[in-house]
C-alpha positions in Angstrom: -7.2 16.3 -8.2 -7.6 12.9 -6.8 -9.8 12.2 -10.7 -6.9 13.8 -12.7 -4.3 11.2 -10.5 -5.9 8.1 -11.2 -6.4 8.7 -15.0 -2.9 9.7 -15.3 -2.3 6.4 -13.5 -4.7 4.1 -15.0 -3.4 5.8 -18.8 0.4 4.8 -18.1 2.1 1.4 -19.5 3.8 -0.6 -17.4 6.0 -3.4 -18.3 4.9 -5.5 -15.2 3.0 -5.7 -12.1 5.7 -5.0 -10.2 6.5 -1.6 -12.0 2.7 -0.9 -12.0 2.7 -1.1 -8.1 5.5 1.2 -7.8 3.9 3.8 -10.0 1.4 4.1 -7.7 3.8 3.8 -4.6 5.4 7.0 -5.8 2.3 8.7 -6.4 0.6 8.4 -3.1 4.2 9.6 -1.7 3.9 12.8 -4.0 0.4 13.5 -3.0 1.0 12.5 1.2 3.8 15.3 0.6 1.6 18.0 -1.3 -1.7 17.0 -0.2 -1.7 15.7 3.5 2.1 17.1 4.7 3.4 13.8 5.2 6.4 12.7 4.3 6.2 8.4 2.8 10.1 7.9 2.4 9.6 4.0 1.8 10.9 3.3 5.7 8.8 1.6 8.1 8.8 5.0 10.4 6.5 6.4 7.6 3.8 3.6 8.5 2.1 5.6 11.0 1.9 9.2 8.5 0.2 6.8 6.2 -2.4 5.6 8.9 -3.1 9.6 9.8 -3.6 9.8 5.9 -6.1 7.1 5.5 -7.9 8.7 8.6 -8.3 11.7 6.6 -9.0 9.9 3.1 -11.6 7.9 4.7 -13.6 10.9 6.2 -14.0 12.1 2.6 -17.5 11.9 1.0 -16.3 12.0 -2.5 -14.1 8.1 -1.5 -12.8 6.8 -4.5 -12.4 3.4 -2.3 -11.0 1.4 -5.5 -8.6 4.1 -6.5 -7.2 5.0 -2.8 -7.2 0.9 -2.1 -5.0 0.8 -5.1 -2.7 4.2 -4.1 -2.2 3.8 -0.5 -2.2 -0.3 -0.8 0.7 -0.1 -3.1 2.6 2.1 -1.5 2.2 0.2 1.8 3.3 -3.1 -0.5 6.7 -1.0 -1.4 7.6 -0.4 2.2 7.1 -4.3 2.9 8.3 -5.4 -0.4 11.8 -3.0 -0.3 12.0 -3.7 3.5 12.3 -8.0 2.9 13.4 -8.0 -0.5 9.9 -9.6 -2.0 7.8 -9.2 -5.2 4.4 -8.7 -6.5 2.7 -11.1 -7.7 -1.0 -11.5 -8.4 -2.8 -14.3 -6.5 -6.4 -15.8 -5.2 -6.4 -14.1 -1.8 -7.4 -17.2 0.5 -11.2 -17.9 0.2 -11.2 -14.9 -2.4 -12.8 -15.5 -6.2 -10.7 -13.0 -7.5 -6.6 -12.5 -8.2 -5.4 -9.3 -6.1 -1.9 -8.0 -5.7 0.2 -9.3 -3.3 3.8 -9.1 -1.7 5.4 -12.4 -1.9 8.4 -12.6 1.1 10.2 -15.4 2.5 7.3 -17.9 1.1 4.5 -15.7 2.8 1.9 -13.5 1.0 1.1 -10.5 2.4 -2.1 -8.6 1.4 -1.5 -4.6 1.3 -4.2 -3.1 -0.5 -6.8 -5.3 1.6 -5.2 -4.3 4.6 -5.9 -0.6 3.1 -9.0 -1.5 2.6 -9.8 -2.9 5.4 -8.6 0.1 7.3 -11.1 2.9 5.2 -14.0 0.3 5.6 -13.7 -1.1 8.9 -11.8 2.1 10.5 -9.1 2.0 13.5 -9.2 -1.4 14.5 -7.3 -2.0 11.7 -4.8 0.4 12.0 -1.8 0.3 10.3 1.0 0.5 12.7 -0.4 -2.5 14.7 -0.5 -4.9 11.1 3.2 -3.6 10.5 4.5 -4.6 14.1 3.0 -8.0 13.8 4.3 -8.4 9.8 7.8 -7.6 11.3 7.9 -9.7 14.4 6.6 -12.6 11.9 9.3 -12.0 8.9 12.4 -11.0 11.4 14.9 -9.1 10.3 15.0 -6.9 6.9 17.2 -7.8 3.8 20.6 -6.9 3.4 20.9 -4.0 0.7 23.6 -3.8 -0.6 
């Protein structure tokens, strides 16, 4: 299932990073819902569902790690990105060789899919409730929507 996902992902066009990482955002929140019985409604009390999901998506031995980076990053990026108004934009992650997708708020880059990442590879010392907390207390209060 997970196979069929990411090509129908991969095979879209998107007109811009930004619509890419949605795509993706709204996919992991379908499969959280069929898949894992989570509900990822873009707030920042669906944080914690996600963690449980990586739990479980970790544990797997068929881990697509680039694809699941990719779905579960991104939608983690939406909830940050929607919650302070910000944007993706690709950029060298600091001491990084390579351009990766970040959320740009208030002047400061945050890193969602390596924070995914980090979280199926290094396990629950990165989890994602605690990175959220700290995010929030750093950037204050959310945008205004209007």
């Amino acid at each position: 299932m997970a196979s069929d996902l990411r090509k129908r992902l991969e095979s879209a066009a998107y007109p811009d990073l930004g619509a890419m990482m949605e795509g993706y955002a709204r996919a992991a929140a379908d499969l959280a819902k069929g898949e894992f019985k989570q509900k990822l409604d873009f707030t920042s009390e669906s944080i914690d569902g996600l963690d449980e999901i990586l739990v479980r998506v970790g544990e797997s031995p068929e881990l697509d790690l680039d694809f699941e980076v990719r779905l579960w990053g991104s939608y983690l990026g939406e909830v940050l990105r929607r919650r302070y108004a910000g944007g993706w934009e690709m950029t060298q992650y600091p001491g990084g060789a390579v351009a990766v997708p970040a959320v740009e708020v208030r002047g400061s880059r945050l890193f969602p899919l390596l924070k995914v990442y980090r979280r199926l590879t290094v396990g629950e010392e990165e989890d994602l409730g605690a990175f959220f907390t700290m995010v929030t207390e750093r950037l204050g209060k959310p945008a205004q929507v209007n």
